[in-house]
C-alpha positions in Angstrom: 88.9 19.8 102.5 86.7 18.7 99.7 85.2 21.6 98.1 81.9 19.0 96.6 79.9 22.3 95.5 82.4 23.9 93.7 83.4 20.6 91.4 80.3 20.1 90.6 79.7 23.8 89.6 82.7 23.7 88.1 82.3 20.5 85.6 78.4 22.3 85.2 79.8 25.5 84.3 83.3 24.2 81.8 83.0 20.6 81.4 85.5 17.7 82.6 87.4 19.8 85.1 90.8 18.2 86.6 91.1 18.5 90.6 94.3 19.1 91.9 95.8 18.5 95.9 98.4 18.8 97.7 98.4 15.5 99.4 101.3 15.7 101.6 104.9 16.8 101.9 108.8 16.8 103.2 110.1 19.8 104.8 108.9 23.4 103.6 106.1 23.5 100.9 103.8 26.6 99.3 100.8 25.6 101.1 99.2 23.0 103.1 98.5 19.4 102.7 94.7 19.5 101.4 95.3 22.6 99.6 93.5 22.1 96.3 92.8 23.5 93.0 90.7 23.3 89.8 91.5 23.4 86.2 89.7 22.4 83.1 90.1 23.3 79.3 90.2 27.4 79.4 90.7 28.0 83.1 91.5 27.5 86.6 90.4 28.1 90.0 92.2 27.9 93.2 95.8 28.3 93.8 98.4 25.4 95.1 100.9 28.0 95.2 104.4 27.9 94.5 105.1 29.7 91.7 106.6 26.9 89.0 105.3 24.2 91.0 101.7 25.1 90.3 102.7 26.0 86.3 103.6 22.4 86.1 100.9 20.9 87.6 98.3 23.0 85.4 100.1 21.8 82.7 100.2 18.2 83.7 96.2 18.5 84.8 95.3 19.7 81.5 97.2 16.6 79.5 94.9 14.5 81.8 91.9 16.3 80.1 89.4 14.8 79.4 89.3 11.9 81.2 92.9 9.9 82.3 94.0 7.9 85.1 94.9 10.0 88.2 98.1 10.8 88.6 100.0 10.6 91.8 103.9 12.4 91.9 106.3 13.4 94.4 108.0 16.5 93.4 111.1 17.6 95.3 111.1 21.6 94.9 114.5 22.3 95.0 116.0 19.6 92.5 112.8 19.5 89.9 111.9 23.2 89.6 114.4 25.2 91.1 112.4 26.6 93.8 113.8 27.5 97.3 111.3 25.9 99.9 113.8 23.4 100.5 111.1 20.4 100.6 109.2 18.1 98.5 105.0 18.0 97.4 103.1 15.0 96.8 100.1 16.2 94.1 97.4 14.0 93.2 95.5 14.8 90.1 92.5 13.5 89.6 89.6 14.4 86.3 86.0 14.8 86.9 82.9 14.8 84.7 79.6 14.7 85.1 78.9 11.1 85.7 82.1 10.9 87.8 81.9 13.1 90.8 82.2 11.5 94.0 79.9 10.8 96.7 80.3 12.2 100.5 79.8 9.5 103.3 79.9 10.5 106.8 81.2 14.0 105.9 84.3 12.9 103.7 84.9 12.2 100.4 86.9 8.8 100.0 87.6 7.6 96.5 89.9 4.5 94.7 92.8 6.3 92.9 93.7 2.8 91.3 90.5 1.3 91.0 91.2 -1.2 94.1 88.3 -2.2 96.2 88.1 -0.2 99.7 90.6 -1.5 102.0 89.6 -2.1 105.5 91.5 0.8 107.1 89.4 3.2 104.9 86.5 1.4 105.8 86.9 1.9 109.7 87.8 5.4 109.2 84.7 5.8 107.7 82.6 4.0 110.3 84.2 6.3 113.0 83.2 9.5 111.1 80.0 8.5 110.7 79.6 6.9 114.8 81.7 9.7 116.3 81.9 12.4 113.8 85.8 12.6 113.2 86.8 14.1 110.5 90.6 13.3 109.9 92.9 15.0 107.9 93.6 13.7 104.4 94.9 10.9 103.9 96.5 7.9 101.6 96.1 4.8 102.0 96.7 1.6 100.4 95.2 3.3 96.9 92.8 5.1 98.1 92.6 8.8 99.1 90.0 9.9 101.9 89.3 13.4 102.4 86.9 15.4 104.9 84.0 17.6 103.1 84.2 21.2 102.5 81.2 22.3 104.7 81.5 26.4 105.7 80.5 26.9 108.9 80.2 30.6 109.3 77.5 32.4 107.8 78.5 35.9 106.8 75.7 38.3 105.8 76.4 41.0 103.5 73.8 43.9 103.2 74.0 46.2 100.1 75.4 45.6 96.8 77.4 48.9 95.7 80.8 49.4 95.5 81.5 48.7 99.1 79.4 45.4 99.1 81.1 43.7 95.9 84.6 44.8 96.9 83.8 43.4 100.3 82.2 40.2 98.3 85.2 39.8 96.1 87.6 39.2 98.7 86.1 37.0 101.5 84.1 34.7 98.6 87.9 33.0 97.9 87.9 32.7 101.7 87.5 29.0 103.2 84.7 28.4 105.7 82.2 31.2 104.9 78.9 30.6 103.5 78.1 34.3 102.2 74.5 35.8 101.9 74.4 39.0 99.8 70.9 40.9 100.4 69.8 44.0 98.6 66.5 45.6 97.2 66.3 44.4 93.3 67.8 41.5 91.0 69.7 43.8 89.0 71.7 45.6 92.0 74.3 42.4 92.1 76.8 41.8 89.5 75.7 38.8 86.0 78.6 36.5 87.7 78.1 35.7 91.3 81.6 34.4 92.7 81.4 30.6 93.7 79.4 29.9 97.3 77.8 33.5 97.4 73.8 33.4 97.4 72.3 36.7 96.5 69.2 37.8 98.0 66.9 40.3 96.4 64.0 41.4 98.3 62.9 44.8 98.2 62.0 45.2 101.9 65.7 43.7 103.1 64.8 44.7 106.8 62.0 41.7 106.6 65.0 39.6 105.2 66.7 39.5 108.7 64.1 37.1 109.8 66.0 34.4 107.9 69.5 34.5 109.0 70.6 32.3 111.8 71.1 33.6 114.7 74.7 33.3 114.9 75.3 34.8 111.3 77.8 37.7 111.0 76.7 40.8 109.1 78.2 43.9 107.5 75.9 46.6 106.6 76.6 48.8 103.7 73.7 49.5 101.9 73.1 52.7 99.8 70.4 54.2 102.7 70.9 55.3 106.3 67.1 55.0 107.2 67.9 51.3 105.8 71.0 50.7 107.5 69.1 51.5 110.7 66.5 49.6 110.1 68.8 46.5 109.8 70.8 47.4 113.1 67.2 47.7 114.8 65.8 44.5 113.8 69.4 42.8 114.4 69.8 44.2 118.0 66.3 42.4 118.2 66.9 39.1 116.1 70.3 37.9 117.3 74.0 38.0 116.0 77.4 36.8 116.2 78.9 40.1 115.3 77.3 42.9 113.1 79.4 45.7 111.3 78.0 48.6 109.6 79.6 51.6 107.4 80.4 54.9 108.1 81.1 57.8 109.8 81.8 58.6 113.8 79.2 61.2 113.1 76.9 58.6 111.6 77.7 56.3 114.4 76.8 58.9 117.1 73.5 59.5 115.7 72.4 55.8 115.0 73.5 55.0 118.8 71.1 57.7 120.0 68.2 56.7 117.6 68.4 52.9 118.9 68.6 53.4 122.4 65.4 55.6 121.8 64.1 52.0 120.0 64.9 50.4 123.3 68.4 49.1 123.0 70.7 49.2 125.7 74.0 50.9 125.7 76.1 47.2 126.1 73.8 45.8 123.1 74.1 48.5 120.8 78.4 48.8 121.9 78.5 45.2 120.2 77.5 46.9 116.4 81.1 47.8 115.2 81.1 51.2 113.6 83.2 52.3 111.7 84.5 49.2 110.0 87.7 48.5 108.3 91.0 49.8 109.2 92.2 54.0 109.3 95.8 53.0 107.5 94.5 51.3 104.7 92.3 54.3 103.6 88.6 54.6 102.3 88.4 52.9 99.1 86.4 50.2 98.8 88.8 46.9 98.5 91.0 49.0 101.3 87.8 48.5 103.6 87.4 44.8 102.0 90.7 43.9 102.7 90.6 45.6 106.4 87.0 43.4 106.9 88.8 40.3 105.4 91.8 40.6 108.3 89.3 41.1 111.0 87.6 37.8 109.8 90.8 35.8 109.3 92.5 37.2 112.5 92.8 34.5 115.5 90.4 37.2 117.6 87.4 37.1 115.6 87.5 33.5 114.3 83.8 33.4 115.9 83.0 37.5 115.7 84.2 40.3 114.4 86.5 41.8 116.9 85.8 45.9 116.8 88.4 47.2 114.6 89.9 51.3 115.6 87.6 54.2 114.3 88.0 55.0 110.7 86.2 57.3 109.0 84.0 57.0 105.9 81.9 59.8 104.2 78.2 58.4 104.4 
């Protein structure tokens, strides 16, 4: 899909910035057609994968800095770059500025590689997205590439900003599809750098924050205060979830169950707050926990919630 935000960000941030995607292939290939990647004059975002095949195309997207044509090539693995997949990648590379970003119509992105007026299949494909709402895979045709937009559709709520928090930020902000909310009490408790698509929140009551998250967000709770971390599970047992996760012990757990039922929570509402979070092999430090979270959230079970994970323990 067509990451919009992060181009535009992106040419904001560094200038004319060279987009990169992986419109197709034969056989076996790193990743999958749409897969895309930016690069511009001092860095790079992204990943195509593939080892040498992404070195070349960095290096062929910079000599199209600032500003060429778009190139289109057909790379077989095996007999170009030595690589074993067995299969061939068709990149398209394409530079963006400022005054050149595209426009999104009907929820894709559809642009002339070649500078040839819109043929008439793109035009219908257009007209059913925006009467039916399809969304088609990418697609070339006749000059022209059409792809759907980048629009993350599950809002993932992250309370607390320590050490847990930005490890847990740091690896599901890369992730596709999540549209990431980072709440805790003061400005200065979140990193300078935000990583791309994550808001951050500071309010110094974040208990009245829980008023503004949809009702089907997902949260994780790891702030630096268990009267706070109750607070949150309170007024999210009362505001709504998808799926609500918060830190810490068995012990912690067992105490927090008994304070909310005496708030009025039932037993089956309070069971759907997983605690602990993160998974017992991977240990207790904070990108183990990150990277436990992260698998519960990309694992077929909890593509819409976040499936309770076995006990692990966690001082605090």
């Amino acid at each position: 899909m067509f990451d919009l935000a992060a181009l535009s960000q992106t040419v904001q941030a560094h200038g004319p910035t060279a987009r990169i995607v992986i419109a197709g292939h034969d056989g076996s290939a790193p990743r999958e057609t749409g897969t895309a990647m930016l690069v511009w004059a001092s860095g790079q975002a992204g990943t195509i994968g593939g080892g040498a095949l992404e070195w070349q195309a960095v290096q062929d997207a910079r000599a199209l800095l600032p500003g060429a044509a778009p190139l289109i090539r057909r790379i077989p693995l095996g007999p170009n770059l030595g690589q074993c997949c067995g299969g061939a990648v068709r990149l398209v590379t394409e530079v963006f500025g400022a005054q050149s970003l595209p426009v999104a119509r009907a929820g894709m992105v559809a642009r002339s590689l070649d500078g040839s007026e819109m043929p008439l299949s793109v035009r219908r494909l257009l007209d059913r997205a925006r009467a039916q709402g399809q969304t088609p895979d990418l697609q070339l045709d006749q000059g022209w590439i059409v792809e759907a937009l980048a629009a993350p559709n599950r809002a993932v709520w992250i309370w607390g900003a320590g050490h847990v928090g930005r490890a847990i930020v740091s690896v599901l902000a890369p992730l596709p599809d999540l549209a990431i909310t980072w709440v805790d009490v003061a400005p200065d408790r979140f990193p300078p750098d935000l990583p791309q698509g994550v808001i951050a929140l500071p309010a110094a009551d974040p208990a009245a924050a829980v008023a503004l998250a949809p009702a089907d967000a997902e949260h994780l709770i790891v702030t630096f205060s268990h009267a706070l971390d109750l607070d949150l599970c309170h007024r999210l047992l009362t505001h709504g979830f998808a799926a609500c996760g918060l830190i810490g012990s068995t012990t912690k757990w067992a105490r927090f169950r008994a304070r909310l039922s005496a708030l009025g929570h039932s037993a089956p509402s309070i069971a759907r707050i997983m605690c602990p979070i993160g998974q017992p092999a991977l240990g207790k430090h904070p990108q183990a926990i990150a990277i436990g979270v992260a698998a519960h959230i990309l694992s077929a079970a909890s593509h819409s919630h976040l499936s309770r994970s076995p006990l692990q323990e966690h001082p605090g």
